[in-house]
TIVO-2410 file (N, C-alpha, C; in nm, 3 decimals):
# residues 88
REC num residu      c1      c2      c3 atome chaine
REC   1      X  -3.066  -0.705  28.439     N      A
REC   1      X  -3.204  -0.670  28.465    CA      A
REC   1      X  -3.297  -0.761  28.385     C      A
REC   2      X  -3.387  -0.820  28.463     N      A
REC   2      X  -3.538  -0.872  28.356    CA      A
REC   2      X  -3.617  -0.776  28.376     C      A
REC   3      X  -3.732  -0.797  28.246     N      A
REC   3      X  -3.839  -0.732  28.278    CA      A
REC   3      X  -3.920  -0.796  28.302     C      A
REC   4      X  -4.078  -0.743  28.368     N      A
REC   4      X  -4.184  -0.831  28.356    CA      A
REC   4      X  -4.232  -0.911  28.257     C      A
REC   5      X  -4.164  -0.892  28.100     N      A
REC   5      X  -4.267  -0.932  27.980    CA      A
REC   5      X  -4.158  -1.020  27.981     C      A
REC   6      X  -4.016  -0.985  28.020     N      A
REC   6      X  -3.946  -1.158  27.994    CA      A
REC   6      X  -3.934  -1.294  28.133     C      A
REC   7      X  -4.016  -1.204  28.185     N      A
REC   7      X  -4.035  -1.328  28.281    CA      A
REC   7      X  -4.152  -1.407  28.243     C      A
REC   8      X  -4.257  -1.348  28.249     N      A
REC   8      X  -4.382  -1.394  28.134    CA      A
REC   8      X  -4.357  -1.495  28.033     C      A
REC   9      X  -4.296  -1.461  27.956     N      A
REC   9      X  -4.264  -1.508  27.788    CA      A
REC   9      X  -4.157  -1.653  27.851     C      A
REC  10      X  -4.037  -1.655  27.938     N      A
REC  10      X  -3.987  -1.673  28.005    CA      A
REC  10      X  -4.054  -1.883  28.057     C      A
REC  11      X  -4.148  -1.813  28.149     N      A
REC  11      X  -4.261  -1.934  28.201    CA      A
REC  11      X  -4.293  -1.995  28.108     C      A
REC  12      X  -4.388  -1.889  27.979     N      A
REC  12      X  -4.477  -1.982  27.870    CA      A
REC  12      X  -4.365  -2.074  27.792     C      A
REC  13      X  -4.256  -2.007  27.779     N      A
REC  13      X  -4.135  -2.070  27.667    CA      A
REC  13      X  -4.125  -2.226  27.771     C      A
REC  14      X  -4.106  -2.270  27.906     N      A
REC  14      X  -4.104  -2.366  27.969    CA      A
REC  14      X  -4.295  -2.380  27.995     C      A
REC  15      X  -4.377  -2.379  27.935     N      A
REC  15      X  -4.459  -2.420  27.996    CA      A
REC  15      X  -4.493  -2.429  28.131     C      A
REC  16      X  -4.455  -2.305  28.173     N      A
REC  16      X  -4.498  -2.324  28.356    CA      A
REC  16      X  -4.602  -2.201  28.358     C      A
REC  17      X  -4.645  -2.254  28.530     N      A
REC  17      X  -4.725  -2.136  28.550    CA      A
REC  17      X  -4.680  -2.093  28.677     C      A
REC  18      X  -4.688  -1.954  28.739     N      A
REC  18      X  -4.641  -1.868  28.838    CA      A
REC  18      X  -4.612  -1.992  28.965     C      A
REC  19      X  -4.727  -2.025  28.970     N      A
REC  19      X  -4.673  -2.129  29.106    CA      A
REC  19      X  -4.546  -2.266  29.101     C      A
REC  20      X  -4.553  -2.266  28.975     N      A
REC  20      X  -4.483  -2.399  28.932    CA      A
REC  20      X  -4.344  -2.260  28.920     C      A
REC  21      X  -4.310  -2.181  28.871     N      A
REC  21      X  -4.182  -2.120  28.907    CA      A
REC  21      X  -4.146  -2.068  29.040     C      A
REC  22      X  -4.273  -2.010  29.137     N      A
REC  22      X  -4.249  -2.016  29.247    CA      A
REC  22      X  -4.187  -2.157  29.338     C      A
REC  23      X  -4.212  -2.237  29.272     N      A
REC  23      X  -4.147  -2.378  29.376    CA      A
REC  23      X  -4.004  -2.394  29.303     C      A
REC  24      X  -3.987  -2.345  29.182     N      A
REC  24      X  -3.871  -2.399  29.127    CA      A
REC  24      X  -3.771  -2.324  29.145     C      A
REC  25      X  -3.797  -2.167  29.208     N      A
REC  25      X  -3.750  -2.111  29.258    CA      A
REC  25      X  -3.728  -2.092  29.385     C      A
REC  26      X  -3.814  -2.135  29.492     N      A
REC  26      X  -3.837  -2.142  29.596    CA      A
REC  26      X  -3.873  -1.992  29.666     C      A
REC  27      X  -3.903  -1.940  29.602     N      A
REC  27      X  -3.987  -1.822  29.661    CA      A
REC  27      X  -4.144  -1.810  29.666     C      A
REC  28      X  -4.219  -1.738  29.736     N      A
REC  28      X  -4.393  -1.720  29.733    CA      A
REC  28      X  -4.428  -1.714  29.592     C      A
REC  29      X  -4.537  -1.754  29.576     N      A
REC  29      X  -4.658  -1.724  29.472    CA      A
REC  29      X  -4.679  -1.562  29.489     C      A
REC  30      X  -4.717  -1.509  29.574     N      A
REC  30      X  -4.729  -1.351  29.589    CA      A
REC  30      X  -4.642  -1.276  29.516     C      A
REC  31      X  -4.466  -1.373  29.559     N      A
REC  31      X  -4.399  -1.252  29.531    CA      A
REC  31      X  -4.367  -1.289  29.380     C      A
REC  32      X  -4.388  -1.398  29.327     N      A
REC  32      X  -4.396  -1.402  29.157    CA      A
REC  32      X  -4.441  -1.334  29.108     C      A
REC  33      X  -4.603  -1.308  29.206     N      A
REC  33      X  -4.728  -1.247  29.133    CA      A
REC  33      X  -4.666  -1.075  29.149     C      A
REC  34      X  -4.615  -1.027  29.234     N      A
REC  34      X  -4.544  -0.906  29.253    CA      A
REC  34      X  -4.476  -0.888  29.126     C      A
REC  35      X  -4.391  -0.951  29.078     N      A
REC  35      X  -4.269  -0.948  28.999    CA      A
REC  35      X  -4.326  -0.914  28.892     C      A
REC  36      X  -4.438  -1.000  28.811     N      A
REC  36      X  -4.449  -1.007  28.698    CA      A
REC  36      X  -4.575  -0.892  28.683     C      A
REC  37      X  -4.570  -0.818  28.786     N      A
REC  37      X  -4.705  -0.678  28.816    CA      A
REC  37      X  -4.610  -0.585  28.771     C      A
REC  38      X  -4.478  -0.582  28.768     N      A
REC  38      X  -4.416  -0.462  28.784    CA      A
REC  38      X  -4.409  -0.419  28.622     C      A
REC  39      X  -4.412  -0.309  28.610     N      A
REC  39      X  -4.401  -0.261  28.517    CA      A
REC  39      X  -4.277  -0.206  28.492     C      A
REC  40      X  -4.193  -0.233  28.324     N      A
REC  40      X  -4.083  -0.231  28.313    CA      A
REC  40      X  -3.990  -0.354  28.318     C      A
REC  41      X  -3.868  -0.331  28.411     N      A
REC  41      X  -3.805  -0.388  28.453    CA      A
REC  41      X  -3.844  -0.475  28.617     C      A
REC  42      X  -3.849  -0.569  28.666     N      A
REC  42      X  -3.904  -0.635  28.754    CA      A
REC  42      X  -3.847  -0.563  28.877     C      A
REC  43      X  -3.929  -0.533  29.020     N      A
REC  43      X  -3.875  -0.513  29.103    CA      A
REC  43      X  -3.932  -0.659  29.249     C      A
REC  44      X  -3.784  -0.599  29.279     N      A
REC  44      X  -3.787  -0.716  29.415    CA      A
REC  44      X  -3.642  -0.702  29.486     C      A
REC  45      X  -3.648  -0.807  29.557     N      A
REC  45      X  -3.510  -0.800  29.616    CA      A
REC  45      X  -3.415  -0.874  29.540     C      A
REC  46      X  -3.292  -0.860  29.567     N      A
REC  46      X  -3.171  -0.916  29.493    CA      A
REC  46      X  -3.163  -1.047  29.489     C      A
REC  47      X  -3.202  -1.107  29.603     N      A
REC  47      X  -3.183  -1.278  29.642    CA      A
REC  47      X  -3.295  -1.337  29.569     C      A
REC  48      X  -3.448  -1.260  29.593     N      A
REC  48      X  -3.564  -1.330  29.496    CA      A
REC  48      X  -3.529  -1.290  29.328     C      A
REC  49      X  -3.479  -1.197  29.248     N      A
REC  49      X  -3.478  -1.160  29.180    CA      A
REC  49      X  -3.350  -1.340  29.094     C      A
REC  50      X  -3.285  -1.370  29.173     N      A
REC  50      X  -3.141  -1.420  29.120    CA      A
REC  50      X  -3.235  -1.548  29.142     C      A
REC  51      X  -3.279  -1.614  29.229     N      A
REC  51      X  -3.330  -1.708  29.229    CA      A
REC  51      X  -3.456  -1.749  29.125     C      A
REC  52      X  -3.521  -1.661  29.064     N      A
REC  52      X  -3.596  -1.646  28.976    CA      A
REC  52      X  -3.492  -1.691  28.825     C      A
REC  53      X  -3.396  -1.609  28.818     N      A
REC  53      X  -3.317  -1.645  28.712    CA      A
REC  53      X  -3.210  -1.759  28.713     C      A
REC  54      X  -3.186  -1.811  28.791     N      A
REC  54      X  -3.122  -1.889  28.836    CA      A
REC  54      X  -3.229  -2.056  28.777     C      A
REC  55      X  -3.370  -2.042  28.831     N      A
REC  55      X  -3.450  -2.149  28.829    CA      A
REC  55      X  -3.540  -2.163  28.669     C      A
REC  56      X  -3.533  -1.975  28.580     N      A
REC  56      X  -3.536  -1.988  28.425    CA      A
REC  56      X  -3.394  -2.076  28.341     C      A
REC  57      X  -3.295  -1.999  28.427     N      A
REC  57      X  -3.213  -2.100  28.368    CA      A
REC  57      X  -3.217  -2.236  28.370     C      A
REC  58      X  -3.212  -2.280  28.469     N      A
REC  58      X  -3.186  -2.457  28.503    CA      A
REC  58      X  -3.300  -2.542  28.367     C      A
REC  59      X  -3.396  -2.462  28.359     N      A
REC  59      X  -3.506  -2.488  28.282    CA      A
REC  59      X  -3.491  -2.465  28.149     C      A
REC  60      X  -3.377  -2.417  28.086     N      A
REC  60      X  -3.309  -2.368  27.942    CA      A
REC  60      X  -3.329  -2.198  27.892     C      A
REC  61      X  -3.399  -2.136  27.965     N      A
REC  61      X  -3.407  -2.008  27.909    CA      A
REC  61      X  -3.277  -1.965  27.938     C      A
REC  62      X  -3.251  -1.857  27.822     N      A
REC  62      X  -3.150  -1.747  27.866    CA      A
REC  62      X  -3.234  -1.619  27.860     C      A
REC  63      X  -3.216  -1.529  27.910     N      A
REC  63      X  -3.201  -1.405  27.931    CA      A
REC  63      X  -3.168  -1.331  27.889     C      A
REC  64      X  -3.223  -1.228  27.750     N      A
REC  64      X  -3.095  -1.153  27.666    CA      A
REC  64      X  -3.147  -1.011  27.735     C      A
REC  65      X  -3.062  -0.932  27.743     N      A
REC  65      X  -3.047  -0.779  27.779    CA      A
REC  65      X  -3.042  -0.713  27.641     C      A
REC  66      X  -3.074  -0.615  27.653     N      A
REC  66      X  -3.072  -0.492  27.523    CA      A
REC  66      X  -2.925  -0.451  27.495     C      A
REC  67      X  -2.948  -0.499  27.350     N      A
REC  67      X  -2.839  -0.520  27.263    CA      A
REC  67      X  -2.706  -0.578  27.332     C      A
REC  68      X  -2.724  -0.708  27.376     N      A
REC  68      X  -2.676  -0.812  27.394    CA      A
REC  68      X  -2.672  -0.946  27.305     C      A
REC  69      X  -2.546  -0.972  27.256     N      A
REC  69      X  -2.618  -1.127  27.186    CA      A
REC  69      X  -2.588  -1.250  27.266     C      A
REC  70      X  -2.679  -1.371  27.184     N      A
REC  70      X  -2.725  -1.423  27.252    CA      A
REC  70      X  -2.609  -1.586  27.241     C      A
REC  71      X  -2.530  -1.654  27.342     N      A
REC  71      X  -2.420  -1.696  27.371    CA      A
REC  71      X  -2.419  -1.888  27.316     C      A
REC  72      X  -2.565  -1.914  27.359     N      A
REC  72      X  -2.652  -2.020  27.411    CA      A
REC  72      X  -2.693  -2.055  27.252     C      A
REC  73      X  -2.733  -2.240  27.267     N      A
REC  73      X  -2.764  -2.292  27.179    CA      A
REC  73      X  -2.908  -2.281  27.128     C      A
REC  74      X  -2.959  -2.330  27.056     N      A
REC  74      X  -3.090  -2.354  27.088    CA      A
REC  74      X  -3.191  -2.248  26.977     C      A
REC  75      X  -3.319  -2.257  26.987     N      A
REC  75      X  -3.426  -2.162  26.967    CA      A
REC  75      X  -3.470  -2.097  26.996     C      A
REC  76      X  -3.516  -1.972  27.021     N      A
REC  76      X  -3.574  -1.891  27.054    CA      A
REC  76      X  -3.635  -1.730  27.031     C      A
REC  77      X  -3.670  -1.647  27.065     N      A
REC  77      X  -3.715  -1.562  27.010    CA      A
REC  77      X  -3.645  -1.431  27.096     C      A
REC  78      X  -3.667  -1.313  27.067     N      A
REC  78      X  -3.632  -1.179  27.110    CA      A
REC  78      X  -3.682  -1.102  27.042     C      A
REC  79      X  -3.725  -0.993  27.171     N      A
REC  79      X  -3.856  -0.844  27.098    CA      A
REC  79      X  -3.777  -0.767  27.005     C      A
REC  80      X  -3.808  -0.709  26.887     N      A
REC  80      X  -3.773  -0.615  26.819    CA      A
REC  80      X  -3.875  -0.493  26.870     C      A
REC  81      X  -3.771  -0.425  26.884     N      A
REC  81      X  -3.894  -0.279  26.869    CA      A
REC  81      X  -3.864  -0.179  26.770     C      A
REC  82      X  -3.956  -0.130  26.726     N      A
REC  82      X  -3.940  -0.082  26.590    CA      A
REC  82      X  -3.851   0.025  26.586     C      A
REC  83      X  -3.811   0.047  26.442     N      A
REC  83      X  -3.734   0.171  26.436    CA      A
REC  83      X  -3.744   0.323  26.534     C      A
REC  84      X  -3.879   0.339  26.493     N      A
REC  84      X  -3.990   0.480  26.584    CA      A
REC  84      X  -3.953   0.461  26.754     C      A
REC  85      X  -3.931   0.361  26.788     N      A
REC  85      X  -3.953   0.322  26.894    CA      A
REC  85      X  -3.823   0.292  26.970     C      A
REC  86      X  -3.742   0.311  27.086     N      A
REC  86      X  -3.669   0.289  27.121    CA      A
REC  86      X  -3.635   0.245  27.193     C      A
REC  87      X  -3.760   0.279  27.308     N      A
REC  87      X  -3.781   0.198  27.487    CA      A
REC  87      X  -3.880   0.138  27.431     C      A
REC  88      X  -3.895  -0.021  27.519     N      A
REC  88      X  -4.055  -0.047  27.591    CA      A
REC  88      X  -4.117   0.086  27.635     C      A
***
């Protein structure tokens, strides 16, 4: 699963903007703009959803899931949420 805030964070970490992942993905601008509306976890279909991650990858992001570590070389960041706090 992504969520909307790591697709977000996601783009800025590559310097893109919605349309520039829409082509790199090859899906609509709309349905980027859909994706990154959703609150939570992203909704869409399975094929736009994979192609989205598929085209963060090629671009160096990884993708970490909750309490997952992370496999991949490199720099980067991941949300802490506080003790109090358990969900987004």
């Amino acid at each position: 699963m992504m969520t909307s805030a790591q697709m977000r964070a996601a783009r800025a970490l590559l310097g893109i903007d919605q349309r520039q992942l829409a082509d790199l993905s090859g899906i609509s601008l709309p349905t980027i703009q859909r994706m990154e509306s959703s609150d939570g976890n992203v909704r869409g279909n399975v094929d736009s959803l994979v192609k989205v991650v598929e085209a963060l990858s090629r671009g160096g992001v990884e993708l970490i899931g909750d309490d997952a570590p992370s496999h991949g070389g490199g720099r980067g960041v991941r949300l802490k949420w506080p003790e109090s706090r358990t969900e987004p």
